[in-house]
BAFI-3210 file (N, C-alpha, C; in Angstrom, 3 decimals, decimal comma, padded with zeros to 6 digits):
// residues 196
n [1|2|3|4|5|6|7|8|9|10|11|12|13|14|15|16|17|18|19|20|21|22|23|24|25|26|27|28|29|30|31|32|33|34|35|36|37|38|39|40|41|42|43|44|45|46|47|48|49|50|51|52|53|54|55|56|57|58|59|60|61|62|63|64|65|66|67|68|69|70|71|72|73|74|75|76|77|78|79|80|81|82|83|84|85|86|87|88|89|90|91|92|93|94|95|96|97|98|99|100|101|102|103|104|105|106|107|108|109|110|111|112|113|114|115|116|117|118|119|120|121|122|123|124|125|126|127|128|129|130|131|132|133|134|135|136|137|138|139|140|141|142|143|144|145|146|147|148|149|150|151|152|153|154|155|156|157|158|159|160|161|162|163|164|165|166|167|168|169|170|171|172|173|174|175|176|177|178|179|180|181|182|183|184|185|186|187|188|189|190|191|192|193|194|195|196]
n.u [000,825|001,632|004,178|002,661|000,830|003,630|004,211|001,576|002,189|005,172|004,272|002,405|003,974|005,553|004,165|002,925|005,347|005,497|003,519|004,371|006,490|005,501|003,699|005,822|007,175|004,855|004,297|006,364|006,038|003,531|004,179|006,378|003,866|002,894|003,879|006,033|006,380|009,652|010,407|012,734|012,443|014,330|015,526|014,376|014,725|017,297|019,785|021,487|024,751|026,751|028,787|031,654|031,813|032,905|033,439|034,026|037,140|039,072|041,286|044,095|046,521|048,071|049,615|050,458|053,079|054,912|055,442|054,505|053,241|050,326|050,452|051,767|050,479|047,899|045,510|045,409|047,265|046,425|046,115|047,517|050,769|052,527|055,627|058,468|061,732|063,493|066,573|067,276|066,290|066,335|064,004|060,860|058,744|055,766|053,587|050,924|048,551|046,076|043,137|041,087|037,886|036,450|037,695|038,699|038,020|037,680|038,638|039,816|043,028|044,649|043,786|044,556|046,813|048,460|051,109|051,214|048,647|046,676|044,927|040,922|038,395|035,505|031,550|030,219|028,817|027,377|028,915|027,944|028,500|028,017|029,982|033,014|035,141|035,146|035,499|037,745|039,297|041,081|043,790|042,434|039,814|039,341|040,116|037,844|035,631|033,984|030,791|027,742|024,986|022,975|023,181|021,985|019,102|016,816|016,396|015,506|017,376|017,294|018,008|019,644|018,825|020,332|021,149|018,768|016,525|015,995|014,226|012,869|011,226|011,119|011,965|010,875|008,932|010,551|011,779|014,959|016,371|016,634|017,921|020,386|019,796|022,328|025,430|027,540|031,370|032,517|031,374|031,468|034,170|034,447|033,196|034,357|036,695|035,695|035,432|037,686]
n.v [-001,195|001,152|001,343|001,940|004,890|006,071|005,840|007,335|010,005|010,393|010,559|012,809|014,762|014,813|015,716|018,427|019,252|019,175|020,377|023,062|023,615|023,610|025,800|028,045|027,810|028,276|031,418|032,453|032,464|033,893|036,277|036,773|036,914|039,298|041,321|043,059|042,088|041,058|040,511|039,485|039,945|038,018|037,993|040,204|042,139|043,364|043,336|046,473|045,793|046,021|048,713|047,920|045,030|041,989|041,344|039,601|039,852|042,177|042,588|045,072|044,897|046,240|048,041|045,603|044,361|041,715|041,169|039,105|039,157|038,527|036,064|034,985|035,687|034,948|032,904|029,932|030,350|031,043|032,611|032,641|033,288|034,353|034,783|036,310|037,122|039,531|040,812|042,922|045,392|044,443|043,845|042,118|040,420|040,296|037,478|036,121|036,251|034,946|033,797|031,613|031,602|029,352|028,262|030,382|032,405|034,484|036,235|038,923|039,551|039,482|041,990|043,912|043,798|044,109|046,020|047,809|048,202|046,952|045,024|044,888|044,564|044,051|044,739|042,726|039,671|037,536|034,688|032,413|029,387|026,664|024,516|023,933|024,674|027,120|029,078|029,530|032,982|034,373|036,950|038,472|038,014|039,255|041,945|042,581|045,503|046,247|045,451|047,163|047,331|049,187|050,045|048,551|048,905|046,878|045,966|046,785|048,232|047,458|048,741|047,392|046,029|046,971|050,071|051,380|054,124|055,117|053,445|052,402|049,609|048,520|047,614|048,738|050,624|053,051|056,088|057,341|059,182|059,250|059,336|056,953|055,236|056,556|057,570|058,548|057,721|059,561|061,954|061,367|061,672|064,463|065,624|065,032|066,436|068,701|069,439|069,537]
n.w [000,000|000,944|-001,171|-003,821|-002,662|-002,918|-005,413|-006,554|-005,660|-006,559|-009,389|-009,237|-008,055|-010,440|-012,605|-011,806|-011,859|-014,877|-015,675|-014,838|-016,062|-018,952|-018,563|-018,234|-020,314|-022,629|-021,360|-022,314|-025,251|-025,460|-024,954|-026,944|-029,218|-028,923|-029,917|-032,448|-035,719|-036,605|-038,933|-041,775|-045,390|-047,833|-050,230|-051,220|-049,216|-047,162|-044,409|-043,541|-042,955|-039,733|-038,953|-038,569|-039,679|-040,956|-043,641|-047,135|-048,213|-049,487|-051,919|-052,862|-055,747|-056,283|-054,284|-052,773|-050,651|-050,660|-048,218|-046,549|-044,182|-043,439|-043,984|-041,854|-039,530|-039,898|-038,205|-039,162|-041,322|-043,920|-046,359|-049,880|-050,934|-053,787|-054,819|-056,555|-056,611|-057,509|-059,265|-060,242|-059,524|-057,016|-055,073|-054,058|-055,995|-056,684|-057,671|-058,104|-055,548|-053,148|-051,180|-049,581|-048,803|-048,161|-045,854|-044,711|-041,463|-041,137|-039,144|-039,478|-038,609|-040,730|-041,892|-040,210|-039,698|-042,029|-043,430|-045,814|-045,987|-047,949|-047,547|-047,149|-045,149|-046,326|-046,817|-047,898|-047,665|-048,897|-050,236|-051,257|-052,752|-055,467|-055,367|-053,712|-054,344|-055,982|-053,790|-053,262|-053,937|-056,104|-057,093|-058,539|-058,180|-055,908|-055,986|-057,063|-056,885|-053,635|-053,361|-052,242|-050,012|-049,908|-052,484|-054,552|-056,547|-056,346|-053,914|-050,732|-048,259|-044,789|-041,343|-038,752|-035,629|-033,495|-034,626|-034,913|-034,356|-030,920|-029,502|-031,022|-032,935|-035,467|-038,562|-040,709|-041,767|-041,389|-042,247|-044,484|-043,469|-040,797|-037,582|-035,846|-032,640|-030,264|-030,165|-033,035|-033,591|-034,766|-033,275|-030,861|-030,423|-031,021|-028,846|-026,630|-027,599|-027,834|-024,478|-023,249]
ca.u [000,000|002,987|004,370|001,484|001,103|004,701|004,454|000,769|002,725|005,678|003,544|001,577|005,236|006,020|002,868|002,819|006,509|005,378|002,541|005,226|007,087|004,674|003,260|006,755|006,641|003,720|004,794|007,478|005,144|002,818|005,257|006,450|002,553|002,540|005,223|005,614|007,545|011,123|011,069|013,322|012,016|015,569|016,233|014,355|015,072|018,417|019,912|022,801|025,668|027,201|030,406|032,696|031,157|033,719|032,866|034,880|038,363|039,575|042,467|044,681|047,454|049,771|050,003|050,970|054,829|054,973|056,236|053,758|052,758|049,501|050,245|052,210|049,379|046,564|045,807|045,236|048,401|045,150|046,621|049,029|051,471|053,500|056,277|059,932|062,913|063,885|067,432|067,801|065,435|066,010|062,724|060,309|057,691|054,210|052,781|049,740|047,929|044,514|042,936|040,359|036,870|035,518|038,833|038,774|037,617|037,048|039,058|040,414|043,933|045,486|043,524|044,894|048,652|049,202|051,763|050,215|046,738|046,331|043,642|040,557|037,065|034,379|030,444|029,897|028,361|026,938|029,463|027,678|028,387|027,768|031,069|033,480|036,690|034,770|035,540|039,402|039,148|043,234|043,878|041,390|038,410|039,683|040,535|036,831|035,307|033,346|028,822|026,933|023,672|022,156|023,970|021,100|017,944|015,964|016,453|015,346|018,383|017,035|018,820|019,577|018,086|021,194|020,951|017,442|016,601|015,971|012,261|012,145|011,876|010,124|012,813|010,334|008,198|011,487|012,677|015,976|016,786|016,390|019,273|020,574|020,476|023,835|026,129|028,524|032,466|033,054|030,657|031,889|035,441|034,317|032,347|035,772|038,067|035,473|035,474|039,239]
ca.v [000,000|002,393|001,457|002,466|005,796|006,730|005,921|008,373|011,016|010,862|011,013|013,949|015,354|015,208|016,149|019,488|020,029|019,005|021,925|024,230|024,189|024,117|027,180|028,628|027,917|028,979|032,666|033,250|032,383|034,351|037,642|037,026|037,182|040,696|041,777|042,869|040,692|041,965|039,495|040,647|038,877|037,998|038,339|041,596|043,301|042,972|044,344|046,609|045,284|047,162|049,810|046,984|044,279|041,282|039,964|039,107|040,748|043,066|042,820|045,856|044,164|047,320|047,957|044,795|044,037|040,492|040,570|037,655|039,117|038,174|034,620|034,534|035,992|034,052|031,164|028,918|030,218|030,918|033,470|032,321|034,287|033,643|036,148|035,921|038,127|040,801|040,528|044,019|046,392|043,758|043,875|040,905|041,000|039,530|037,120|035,702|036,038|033,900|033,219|030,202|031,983|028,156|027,785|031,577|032,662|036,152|037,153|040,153|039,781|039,775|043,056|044,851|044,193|044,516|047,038|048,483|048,622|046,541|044,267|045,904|044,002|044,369|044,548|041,740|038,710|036,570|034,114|030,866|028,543|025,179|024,015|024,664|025,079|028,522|029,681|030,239|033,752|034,875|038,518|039,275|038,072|039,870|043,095|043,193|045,858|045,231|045,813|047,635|046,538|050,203|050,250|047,935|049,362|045,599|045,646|047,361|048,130|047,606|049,081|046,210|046,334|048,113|050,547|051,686|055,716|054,786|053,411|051,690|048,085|048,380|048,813|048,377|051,934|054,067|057,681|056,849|059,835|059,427|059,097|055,609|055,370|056,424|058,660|058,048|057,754|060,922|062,831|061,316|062,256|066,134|065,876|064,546|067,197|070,170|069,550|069,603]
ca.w [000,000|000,833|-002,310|-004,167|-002,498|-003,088|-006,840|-007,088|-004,925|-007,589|-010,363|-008,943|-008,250|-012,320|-013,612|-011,679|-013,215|-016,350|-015,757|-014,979|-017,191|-019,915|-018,293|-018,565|-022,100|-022,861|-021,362|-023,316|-026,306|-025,771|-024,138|-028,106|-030,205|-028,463|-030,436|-033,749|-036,549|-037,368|-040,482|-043,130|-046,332|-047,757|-051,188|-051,606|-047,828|-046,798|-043,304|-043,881|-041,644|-038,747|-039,355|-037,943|-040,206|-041,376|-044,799|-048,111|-047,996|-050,854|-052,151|-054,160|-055,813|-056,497|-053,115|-051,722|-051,346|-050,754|-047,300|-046,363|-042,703|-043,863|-043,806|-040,412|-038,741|-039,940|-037,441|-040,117|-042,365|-045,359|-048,236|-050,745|-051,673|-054,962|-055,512|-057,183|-056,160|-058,651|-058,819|-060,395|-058,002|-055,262|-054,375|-054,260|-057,171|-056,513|-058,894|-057,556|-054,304|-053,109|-050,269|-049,556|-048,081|-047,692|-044,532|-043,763|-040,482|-041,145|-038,219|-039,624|-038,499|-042,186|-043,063|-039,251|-039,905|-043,317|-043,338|-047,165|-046,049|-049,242|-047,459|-046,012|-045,306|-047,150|-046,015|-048,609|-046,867|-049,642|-050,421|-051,383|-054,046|-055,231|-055,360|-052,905|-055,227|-056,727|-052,613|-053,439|-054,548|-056,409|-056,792|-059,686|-058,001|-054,324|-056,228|-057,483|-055,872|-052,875|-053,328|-051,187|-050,001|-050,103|-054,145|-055,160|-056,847|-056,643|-052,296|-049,543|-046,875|-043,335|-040,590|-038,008|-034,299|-032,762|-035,352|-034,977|-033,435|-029,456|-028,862|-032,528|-033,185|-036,896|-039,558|-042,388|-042,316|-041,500|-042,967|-044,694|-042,971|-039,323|-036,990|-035,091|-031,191|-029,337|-031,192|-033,985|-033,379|-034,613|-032,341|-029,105|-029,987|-030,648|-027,786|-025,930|-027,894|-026,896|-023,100|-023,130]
c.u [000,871|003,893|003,585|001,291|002,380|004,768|002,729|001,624|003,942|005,504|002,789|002,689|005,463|004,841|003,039|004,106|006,480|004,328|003,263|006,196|006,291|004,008|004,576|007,164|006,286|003,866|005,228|006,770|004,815|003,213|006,013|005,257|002,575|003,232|005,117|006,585|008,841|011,078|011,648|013,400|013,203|016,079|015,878|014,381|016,426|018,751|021,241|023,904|026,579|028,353|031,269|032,540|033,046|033,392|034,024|036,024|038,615|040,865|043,295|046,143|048,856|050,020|050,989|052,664|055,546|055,755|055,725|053,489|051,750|049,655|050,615|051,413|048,379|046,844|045,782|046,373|047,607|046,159|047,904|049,410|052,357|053,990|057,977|060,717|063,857|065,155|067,949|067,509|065,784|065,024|062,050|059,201|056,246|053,732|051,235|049,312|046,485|044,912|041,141|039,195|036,819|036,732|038,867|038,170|037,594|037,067|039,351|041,872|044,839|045,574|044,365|046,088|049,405|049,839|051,437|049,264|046,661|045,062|042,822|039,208|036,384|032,657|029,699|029,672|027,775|027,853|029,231|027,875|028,071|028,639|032,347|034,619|035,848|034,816|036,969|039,419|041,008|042,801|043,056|039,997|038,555|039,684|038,946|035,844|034,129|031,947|028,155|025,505|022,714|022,727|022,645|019,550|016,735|015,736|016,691|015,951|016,988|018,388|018,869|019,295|018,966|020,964|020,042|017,349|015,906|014,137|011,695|012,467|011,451|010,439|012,021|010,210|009,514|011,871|013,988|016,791|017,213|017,718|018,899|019,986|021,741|023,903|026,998|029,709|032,520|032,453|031,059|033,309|035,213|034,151|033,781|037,012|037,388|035,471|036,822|039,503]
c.v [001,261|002,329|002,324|003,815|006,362|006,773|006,971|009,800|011,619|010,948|012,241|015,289|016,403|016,012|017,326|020,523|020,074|020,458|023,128|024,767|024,620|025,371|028,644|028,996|028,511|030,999|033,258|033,300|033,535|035,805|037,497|037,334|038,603|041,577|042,144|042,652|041,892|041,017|039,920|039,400|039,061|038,776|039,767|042,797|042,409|043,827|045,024|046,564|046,745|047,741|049,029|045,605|043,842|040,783|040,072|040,106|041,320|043,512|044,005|045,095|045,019|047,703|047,289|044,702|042,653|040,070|039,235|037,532|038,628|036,658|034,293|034,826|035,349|033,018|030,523|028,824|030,106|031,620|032,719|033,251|034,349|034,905|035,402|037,269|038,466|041,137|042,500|045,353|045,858|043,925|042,567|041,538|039,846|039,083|036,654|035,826|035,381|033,896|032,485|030,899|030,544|027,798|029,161|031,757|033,879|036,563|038,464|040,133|040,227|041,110|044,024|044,906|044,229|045,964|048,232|048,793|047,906|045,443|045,324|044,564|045,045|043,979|043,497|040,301|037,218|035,995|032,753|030,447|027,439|024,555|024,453|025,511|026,569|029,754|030,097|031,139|034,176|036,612|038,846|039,161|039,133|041,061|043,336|044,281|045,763|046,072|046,075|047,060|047,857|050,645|049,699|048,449|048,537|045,733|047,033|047,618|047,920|048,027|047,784|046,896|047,528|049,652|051,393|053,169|054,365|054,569|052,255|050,294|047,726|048,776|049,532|050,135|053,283|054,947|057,159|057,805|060,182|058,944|057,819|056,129|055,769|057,531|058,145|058,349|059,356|062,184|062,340|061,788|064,034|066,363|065,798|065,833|069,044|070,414|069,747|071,074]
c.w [000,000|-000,392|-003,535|-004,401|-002,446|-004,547|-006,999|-006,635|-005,892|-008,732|-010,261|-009,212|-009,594|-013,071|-012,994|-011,811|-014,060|-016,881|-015,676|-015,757|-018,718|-020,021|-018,498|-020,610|-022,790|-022,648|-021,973|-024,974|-026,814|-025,680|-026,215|-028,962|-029,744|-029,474|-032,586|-034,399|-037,003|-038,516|-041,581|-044,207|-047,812|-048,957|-051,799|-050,695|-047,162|-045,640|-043,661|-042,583|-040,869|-039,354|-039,403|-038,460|-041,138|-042,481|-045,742|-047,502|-049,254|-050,729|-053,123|-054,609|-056,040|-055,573|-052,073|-052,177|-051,202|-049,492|-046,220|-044,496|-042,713|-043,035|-042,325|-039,363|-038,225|-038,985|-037,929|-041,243|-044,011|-046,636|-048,398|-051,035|-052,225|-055,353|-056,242|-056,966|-057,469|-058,475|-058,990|-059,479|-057,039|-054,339|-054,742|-055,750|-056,818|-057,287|-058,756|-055,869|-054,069|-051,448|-050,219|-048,591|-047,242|-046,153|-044,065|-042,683|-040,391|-039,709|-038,154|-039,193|-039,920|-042,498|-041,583|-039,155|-041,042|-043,532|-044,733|-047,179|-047,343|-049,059|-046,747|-046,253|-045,655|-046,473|-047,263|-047,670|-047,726|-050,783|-051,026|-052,921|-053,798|-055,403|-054,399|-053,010|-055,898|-055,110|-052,786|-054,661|-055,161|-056,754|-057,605|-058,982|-056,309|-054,396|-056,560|-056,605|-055,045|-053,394|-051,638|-050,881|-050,508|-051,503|-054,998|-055,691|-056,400|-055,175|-051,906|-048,871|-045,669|-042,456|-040,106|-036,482|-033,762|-033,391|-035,564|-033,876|-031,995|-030,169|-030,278|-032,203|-034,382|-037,608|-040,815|-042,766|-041,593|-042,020|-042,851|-044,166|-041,033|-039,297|-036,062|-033,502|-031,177|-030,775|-032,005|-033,268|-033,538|-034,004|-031,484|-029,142|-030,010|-029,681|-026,387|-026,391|-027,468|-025,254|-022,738|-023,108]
res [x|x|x|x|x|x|x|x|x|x|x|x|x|x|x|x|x|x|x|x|x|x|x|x|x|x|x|x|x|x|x|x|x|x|x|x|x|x|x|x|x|x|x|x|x|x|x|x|x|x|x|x|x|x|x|x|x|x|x|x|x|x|x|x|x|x|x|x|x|x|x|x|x|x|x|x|x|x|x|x|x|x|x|x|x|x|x|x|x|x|x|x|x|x|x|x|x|x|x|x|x|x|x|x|x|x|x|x|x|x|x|x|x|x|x|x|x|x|x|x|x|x|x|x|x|x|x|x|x|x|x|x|x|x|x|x|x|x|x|x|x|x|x|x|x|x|x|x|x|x|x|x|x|x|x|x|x|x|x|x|x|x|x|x|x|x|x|x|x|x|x|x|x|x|x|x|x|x|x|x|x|x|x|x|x|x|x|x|x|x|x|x|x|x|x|x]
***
């Protein structure tokens, strides 16, 4: 009999965790239907990525001088870099450069110590192919220059959440004119070089 009543007692147990949580659930549900949809419907509203935004890299090739910090940087050791030593200038000469999106990690180290500035990221994000060998971009496709999202006639920019004037959460019906939250870089340093 005490068997019995210890197995309804831990069934009663579960079932009124099983209610609680479902009720927990259920909250967050419904604390979302209140809400109104951020959906950005893809191929013809695009978000335009933050200031600090990592995508393809762009390469200039008259710039670079082939001293291959690049490569010693990378954690992965990604860009090639095919040069031959110019016996008469004694300078290196650059014949090819590439690097492999499909193994990149779009850290940014390559583009922050290149002593040329000859890499910089790009706010390019749409990378996909159907093959993976069309992911090792060489200096012609790296040099191409990078696309804007707000360049496009066919798409919509959206701001992205951060992005949005204080109080907004609804990029869609926006004035392409309104200002972000917070201040831009170069207003907090005025703001920093007039109090001085």
């Amino acid at each position: 009999m005490l068997k019995f009543l210890k197995q309804v007692g831990d069934y009663t147990k579960e079932a009124v965790q099983a209610a609680k949580y479902i009720g927990q659930g259920l909250s967050v549900t419904f604390d979302h239907m209140q809400r109104r949809p951020i959906t950005v419907q893809y191929p013809y509203e695009k978000l335009i990525p933050s200031e600090r935004f990592r995508g393809r890299i762009h390469f200039e090739f008259d710039k670079c001088i082939s001293c291959e910090v690049c490569v010693r940087v990378c954690p992965i050791n990604l860009p090639v870099v095919d040069w031959e030593f110019n016996k008469e200038t004694k300078k290196k000469k650059l014949n090819h450069y590439s690097i492999d999106f499909g193994v990149c990690i779009f850290c940014g180290n390559c583009v922050e110590y290149c002593p040329t500035n000859c890499l910089s990221m790009t706010e390019e994000y749409e990378l996909s192919t159907y093959d993976r060998h069309e992911l090792n971009f060489d200096n012609v496709a790296l040099g191409r220059l990078p696309y804007k999202v707000t360049d496009d006639p066919m798409v919509t920019p959206l701001r992205e959440l951060a992005y949005l004037p204080k109080g907004e959460l609804y990029p869609h019906d926006l004035p392409a004119n309104s200002r972000r939250a917070g201040k831009l870089p170069e207003e907090i340093l005025e703001e920093l070089e007039s109090s001085k």
